[in-house]
C-alpha positions as CSV (number, residue, x, y, z in Angstrom):
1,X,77.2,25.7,24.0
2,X,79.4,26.2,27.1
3,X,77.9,29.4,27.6
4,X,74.2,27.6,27.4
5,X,75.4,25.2,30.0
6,X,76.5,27.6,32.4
7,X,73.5,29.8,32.2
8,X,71.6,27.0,33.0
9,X,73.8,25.8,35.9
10,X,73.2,29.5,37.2
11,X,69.2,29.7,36.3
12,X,68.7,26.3,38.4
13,X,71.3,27.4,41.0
14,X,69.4,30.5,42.0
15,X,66.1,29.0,41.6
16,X,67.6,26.0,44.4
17,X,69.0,29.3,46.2
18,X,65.4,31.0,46.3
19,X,63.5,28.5,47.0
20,X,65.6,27.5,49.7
21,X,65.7,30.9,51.1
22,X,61.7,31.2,51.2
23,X,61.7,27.6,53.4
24,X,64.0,29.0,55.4
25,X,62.5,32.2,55.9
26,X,58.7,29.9,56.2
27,X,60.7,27.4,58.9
28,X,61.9,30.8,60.5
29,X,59.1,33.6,60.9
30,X,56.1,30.9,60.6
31,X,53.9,33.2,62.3
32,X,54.2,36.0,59.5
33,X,54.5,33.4,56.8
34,X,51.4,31.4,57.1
35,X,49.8,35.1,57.7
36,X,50.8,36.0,54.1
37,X,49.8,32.3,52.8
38,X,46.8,32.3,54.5
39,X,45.6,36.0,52.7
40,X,46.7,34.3,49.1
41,X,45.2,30.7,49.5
42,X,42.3,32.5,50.6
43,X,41.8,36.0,48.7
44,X,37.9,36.2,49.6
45,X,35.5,34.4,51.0
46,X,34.5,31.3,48.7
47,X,37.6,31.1,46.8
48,X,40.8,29.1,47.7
49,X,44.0,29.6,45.3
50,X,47.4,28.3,44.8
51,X,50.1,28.1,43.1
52,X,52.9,25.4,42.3
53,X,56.5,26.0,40.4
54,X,58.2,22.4,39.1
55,X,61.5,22.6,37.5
56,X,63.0,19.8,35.7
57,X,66.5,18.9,34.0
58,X,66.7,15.6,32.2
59,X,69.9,13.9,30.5
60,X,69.6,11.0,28.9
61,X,71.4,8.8,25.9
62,X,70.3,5.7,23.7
63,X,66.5,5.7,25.0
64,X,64.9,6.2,21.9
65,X,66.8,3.7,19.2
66,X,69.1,1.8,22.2
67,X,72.2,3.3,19.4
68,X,75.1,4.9,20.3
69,X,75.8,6.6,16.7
70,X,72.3,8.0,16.5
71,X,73.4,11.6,17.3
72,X,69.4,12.5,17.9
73,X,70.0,9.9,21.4
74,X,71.8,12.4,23.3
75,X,69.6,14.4,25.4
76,X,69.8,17.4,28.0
77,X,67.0,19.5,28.5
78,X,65.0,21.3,31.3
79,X,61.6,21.7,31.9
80,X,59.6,24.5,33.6
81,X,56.1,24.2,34.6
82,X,53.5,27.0,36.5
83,X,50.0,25.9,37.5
84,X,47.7,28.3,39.0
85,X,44.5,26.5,40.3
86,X,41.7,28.3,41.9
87,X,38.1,26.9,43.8
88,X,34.8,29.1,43.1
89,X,32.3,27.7,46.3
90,X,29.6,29.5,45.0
91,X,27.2,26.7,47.2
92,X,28.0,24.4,49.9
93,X,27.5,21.6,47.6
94,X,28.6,23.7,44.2
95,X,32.4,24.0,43.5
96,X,33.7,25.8,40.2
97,X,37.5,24.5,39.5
98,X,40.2,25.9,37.0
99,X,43.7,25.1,36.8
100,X,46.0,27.3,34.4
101,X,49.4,25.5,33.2
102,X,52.5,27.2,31.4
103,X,55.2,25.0,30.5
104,X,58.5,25.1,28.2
105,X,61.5,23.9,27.9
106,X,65.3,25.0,26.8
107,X,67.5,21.9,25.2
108,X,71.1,21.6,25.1
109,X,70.7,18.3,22.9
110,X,69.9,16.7,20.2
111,X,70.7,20.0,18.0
112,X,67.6,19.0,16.0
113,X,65.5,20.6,18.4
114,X,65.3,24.1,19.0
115,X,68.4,25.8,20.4
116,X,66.6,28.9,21.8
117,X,64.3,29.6,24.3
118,X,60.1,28.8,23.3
119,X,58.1,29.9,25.6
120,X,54.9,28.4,24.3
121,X,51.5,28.6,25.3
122,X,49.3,28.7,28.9
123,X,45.8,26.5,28.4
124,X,43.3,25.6,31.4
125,X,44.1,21.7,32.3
126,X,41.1,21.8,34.6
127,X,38.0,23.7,34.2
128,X,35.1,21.8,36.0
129,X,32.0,22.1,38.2
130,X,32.3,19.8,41.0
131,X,28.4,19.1,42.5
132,X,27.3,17.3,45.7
133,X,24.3,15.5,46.5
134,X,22.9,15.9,43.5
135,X,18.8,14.7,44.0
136,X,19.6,14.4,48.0
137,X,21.5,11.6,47.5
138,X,25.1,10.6,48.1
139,X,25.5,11.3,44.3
140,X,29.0,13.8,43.1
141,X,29.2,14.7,40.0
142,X,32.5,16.5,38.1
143,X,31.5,17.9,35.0
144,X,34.2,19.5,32.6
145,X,38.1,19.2,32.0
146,X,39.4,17.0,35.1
147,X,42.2,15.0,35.9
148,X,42.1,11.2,37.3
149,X,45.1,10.8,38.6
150,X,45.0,7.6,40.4
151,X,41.5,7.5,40.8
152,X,40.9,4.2,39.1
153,X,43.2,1.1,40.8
154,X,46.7,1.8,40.3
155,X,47.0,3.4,37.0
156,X,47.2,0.6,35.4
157,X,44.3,1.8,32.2
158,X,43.1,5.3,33.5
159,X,45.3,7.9,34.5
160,X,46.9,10.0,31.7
161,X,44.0,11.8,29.4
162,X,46.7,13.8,27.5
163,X,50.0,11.5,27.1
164,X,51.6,13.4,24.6
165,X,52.6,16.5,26.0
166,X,54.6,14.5,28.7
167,X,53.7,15.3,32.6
168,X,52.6,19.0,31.6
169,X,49.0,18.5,31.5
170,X,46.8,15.0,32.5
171,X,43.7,15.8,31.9
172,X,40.2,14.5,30.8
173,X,37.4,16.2,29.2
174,X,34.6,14.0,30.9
175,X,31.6,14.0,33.1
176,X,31.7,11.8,35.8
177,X,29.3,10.3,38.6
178,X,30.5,8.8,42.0
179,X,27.7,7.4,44.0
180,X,28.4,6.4,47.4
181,X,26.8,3.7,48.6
182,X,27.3,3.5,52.5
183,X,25.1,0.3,53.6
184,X,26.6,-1.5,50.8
185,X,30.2,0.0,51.3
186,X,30.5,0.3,47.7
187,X,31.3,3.4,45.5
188,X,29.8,3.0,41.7
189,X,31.8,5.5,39.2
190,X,29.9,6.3,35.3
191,X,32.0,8.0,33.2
192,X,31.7,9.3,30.1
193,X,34.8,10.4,28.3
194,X,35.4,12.8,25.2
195,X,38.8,13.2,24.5
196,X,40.2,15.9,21.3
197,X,43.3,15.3,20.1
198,X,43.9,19.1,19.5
199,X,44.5,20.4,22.7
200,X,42.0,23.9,21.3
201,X,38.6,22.3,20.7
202,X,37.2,23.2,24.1
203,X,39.4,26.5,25.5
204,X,41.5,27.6,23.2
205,X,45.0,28.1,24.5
206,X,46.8,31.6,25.1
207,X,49.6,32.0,22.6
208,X,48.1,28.5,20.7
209,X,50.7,26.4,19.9
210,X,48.1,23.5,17.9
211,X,49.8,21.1,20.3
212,X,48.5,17.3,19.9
213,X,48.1,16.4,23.4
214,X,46.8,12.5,22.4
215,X,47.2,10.3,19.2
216,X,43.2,10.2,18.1
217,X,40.0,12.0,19.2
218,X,38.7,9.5,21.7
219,X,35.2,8.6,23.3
220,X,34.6,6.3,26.0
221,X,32.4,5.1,29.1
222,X,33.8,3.4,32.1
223,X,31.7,1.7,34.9
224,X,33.8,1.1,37.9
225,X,32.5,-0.7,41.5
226,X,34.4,-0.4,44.9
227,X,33.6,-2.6,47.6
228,X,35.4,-2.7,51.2
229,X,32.8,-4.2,52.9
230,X,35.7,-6.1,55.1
231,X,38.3,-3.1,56.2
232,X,41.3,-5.3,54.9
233,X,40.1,-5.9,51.7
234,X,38.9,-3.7,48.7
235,X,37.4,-5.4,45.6
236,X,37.2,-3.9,42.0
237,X,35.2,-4.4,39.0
238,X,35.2,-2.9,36.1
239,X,34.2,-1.7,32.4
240,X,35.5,0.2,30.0
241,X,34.8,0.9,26.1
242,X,37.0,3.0,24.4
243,X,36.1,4.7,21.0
244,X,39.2,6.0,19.1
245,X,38.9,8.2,15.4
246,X,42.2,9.2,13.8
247,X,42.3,12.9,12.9
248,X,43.2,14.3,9.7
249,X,47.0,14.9,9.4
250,X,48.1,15.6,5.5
251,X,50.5,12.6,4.3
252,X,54.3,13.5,5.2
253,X,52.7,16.5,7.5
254,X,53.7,16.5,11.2
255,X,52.6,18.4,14.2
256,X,55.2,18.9,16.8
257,X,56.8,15.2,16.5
258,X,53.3,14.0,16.0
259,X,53.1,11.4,13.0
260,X,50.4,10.1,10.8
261,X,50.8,6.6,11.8
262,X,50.2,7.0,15.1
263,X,46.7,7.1,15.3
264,X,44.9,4.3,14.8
265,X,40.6,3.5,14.5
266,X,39.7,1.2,17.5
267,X,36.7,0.6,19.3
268,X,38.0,-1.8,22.5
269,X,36.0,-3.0,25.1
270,X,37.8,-3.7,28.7
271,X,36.4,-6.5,31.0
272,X,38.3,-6.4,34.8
273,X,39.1,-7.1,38.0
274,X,41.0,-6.4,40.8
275,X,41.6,-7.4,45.1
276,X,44.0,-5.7,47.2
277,X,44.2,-7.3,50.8
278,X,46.6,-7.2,53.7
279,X,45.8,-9.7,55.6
280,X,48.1,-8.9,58.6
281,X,50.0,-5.6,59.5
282,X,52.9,-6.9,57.5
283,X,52.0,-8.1,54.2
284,X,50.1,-6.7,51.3
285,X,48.9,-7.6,47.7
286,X,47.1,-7.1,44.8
287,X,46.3,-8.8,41.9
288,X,44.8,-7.4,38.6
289,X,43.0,-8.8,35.4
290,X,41.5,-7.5,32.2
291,X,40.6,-8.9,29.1
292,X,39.9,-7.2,25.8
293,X,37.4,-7.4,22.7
294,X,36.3,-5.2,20.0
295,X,38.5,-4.2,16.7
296,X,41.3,-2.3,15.9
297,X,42.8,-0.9,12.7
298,X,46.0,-2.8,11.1
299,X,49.1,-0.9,11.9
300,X,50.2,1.2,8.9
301,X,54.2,2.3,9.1
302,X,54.1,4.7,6.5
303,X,51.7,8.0,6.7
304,X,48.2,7.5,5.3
305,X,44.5,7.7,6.0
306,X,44.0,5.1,9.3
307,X,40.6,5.6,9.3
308,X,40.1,3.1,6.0
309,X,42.6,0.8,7.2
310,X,42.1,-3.2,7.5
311,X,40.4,-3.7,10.9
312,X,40.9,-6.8,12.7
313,X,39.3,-8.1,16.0
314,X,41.1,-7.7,19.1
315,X,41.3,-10.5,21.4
316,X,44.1,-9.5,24.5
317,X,44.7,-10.0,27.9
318,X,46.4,-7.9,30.9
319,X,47.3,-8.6,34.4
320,X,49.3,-6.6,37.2
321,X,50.0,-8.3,40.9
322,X,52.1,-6.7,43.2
323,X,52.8,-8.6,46.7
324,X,54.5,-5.8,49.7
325,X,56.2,-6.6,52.9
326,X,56.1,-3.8,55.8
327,X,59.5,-4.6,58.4
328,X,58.1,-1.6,60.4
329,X,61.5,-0.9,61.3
330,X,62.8,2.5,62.3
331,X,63.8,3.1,58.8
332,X,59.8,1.9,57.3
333,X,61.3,0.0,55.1
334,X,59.5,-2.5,52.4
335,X,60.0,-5.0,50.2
336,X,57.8,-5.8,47.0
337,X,57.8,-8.3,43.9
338,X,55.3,-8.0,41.0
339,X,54.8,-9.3,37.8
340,X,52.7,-7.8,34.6
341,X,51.5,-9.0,31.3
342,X,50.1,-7.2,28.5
343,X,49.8,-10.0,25.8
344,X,51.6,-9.0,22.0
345,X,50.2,-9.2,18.5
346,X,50.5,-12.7,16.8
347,X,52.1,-12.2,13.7
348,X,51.1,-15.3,12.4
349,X,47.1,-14.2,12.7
350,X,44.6,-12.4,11.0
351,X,43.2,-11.0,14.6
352,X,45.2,-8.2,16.8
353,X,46.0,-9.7,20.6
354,X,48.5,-7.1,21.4
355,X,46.6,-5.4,25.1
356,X,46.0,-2.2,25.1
357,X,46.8,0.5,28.3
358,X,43.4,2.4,27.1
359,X,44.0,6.4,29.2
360,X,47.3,4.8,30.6
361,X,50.6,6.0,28.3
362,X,52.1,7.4,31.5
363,X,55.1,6.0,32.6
364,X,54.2,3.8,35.4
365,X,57.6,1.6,36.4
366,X,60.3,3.5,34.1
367,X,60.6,7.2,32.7
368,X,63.3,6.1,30.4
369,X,61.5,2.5,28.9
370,X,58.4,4.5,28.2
371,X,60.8,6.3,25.5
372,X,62.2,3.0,24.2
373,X,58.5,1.7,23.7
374,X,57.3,4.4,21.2
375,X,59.5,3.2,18.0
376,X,58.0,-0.4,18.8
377,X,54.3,0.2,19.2
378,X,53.9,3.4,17.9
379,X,53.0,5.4,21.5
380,X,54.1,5.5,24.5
381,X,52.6,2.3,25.9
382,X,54.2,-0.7,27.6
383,X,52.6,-3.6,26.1
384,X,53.5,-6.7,25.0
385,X,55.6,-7.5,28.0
386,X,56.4,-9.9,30.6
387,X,57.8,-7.6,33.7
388,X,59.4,-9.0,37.0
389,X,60.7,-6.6,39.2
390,X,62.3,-6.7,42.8
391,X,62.2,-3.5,45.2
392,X,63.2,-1.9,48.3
393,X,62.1,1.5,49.7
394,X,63.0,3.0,52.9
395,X,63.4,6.5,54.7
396,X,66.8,6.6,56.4
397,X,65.5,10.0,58.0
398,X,62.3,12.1,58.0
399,X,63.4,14.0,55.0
400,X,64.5,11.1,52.9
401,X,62.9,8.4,50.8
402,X,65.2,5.8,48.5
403,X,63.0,3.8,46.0
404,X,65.1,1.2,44.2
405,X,63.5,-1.3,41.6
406,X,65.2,-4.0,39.8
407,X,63.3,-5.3,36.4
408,X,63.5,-8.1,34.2
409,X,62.0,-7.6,31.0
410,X,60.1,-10.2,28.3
411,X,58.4,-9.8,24.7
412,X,55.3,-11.8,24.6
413,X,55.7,-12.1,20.4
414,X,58.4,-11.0,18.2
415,X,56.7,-8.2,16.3
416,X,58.2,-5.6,13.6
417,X,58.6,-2.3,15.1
418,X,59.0,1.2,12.8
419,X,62.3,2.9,13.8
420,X,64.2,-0.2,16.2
421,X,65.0,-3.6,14.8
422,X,64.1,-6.9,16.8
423,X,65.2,-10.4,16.6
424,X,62.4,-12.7,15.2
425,X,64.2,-15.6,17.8
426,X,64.4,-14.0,21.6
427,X,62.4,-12.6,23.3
428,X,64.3,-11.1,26.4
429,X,64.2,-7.5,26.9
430,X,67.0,-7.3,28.8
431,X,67.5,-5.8,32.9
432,X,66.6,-2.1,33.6
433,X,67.4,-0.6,37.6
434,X,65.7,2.4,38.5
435,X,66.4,4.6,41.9
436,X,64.5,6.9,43.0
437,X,66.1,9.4,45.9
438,X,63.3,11.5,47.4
439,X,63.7,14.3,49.6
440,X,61.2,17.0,51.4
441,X,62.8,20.5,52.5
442,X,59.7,21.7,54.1
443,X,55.6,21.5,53.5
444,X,56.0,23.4,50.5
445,X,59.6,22.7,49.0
446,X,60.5,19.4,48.0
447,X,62.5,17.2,45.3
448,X,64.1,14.3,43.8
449,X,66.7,12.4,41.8
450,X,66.3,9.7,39.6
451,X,68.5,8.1,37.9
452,X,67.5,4.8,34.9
453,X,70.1,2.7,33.6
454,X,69.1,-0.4,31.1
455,X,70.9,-3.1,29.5
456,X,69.3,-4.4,26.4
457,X,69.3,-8.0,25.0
458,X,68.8,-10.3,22.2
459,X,65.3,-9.4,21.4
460,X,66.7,-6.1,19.9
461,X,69.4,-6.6,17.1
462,X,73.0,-5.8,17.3
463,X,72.2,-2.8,16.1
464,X,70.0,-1.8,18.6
465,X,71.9,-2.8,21.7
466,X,73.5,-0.7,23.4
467,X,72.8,0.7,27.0
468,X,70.7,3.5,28.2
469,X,70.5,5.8,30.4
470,X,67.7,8.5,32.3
471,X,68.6,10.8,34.7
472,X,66.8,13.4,36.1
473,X,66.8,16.1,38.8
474,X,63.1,17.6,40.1
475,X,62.2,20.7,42.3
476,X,58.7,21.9,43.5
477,X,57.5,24.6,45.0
478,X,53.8,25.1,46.1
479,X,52.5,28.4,47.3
């Protein structure tokens, strides 16, 4: 074990050393550098290429079960991810996109997972033809395997298309319209959505793995207006309808950590709204709203067929504000409250109200809640919450960015959970304090810190009380 901590002490050492060494070498012989970065971003003419190397190592204990003598709560791992994107213009208004990703990891603990080295499999995350002015009008289109990262609001129901393989792919398998509407200054987005939860229905992977990269196979539609017809203030509407069909997983089978009862039959349709305004050069808000119909099969805690499961009508509600004040101070500091709801599941009712985050099991506020959430509802989703939180950001030089965050945390019902006992009387959370520390070496070398510490309460039991903590340490390279 000591000798697998040191080696990985040395493998992230020389990889900070490298890396360092090329920004240095990039800061001192631009001229020769940007020569060379210039003949591989562009190889020939009409393709652009590139390449960016993340490394991650992640300790954390208690996150899962919030108990100190569950030996499978101690964790230390790394992560190392390649992408290799490249851009066909084979018109001016015809791109062709791919994006190739390779990721695995090495863990130190818990020893239930592998104690040698897995070097998995490479799959295209992106694989798309991007087409402009379709029938001379202002009309895009993106057809194939996409990502939508913070294309839709804030994240808040669209943004992860593949949540459970973690931050190693995002993608959607989707076709999607954007018509820009100038006079009007309003962007309309259709979507349609088609989602496998076998990450091999489309493009196989090299070296297949049969990862699960989401809980169900999904189909859905999304119709989403954009106006700014004032410059200080953007309106949203939206609609979404979300079709999810369990796959078929044997009884007692499992697919790399991927259970039975995790996928559910739904068919949920999303009605929303959102305004961001800053109405002077210091403050800013926004406020979000949803509310959800449709049905949703009964939860089901031991493995079995989903699909024949007792469905029961949804009826759930969502909001997300956020309000931001800008000192523009020679440190650009901030300051922002917010407050979210995503309603629970009654107990007490035939109907299902708990909200649900739709393409959004991404961990939004907190990498190490998001972990505390799946033995509760099953995936990684934050619902059936109350969420205050306090924050401060600010550079204290060009280089540096500190994000603190300071969260108060509420059940909307007492609900039975699979693997973490709650209290059927309280209903706070407890306090979590996240930290982000930011830093940029150069344009192409940058990194962070972050560290998570939270301090359960009374809506867990005794037994699944006690502090947890995330910390992490990130390094990216882009070529």
């Amino acid at each position: 074990m000591e000798q697998r901590k040191m080696r990985i002490v040395l493998v992230i050492g020389l990889f900070v050393a490298l890396v360092s060494g090329i920004a240095m070498a990039t800061e001192a012989q631009e001229p020769a550098a940007d020569d060379w970065l210039s003949g591989f971003r562009n190889p020939a003419p009409g393709i652009e290429m590139g390449l960016n190397i993340r490394l991650r190592s992640i300790t954390a204990r208690n996150i899962t079960t919030l108990d100190t003598t569950n030996k499978d709560n101690k964790w230390n791992f790394q992560r190392y991810r390649t992408r290799w994107w490249t851009k066909w213009m084979l018109d001016d208004d015809v791109d062709f996109n791919t994006r190739m990703v390779w990721e695995f990891r090495t863990w130190d603990e818990p020893s239930s997972k592998p104690q040698h080295t897995d070097f998995d499999e490479i799959l295209f995350d992106n694989f798309n033809f991007k087409l402009r002015n379709l029938f001379d009008m202002p009309l895009t289109a993106t057809i194939g395997r996409q990502d939508m990262l913070m294309t839709y609001g804030v994240g808040w129901l669209v943004m992860d298309g593949t949540p459970l393989d973690g931050s190693r792919t995002f993608y959607f398998d989707a076709a999607r319209f954007t018509y820009d509407w100038e006079e009007k200054d309003t962007t309309i987005d259709l979507v349609y959505i088609d989602n496998a939860a076998a990450s091999d229905r489309w493009l196989k992977p090299i070296n297949d793995r049969d990862r699960i990269v989401t809980e169900q196979d999904e189909r859905g539609a999304i119709l989403y207006l954009t106006n700014q017809a004032n410059e200080k203030t953007k309106v949203e509407a939206y609609f979404m309808y979300k079709n999810d069909n369990p796959i078929d997983i044997a009884p007692g089978d499992r697919y790399n950590g991927f259970a039975p009862y995790w996928t559910r039959k739904a068919e949920i349709f999303t009605f929303g709204g959102a305004v961001a305004q800053s109405p002077n050069e210091n403050w800013n808000y926004r406020i979000e709203g949803a509310i959800q119909t449709g049905e949703k099969s009964e939860r089901n805690d031991s493995p079995g067929d989903m699909s024949t499961g007792i469905m029961q009508d949804m009826e759930a509600f969502g909001a997300l504000t956020n309000l931001e004040y800008l000192f523009h101070d020679s440190y650009n500091s901030s300051a922002h409250i917010g407050y979210e709801y995503a309603s629970g599941d009654d107990p007490d009712t035939d109907d299902n109200e708990q909200f649900d985050l739709l393409w959004a099991e991404w961990p939004r506020w907190s990498e190490l809640y998001i972990y505390t959430y799946v033995p509760e509802t099953m995936i990684a989703e934050s619902t059936n919450l109350h969420r205050i939180n306090l924050g401060h950001k600010f550079n204290p030089n060009k280089k540096w960015q500190i994000c603190t965050d300071y969260h108060l945390l509420w059940a909307d019902e007492n609900t039975g959970t699979h693997l973490i006992n709650v209290s059927d009387s309280s209903k706070f959370r407890g306090q979590l304090i996240t930290c982000w520390a930011k830093y940029r070496f150069s344009k192409q070398l940058w990194g962070h810190i972050l560290g998570e510490y939270f301090m359960p309460d009374n809506y867990y039991e005794k037994s699944n009380r006690d502090d947890a903590f995330f910390f992490r340490f990130n390094l990216e390279y882009a070529f």
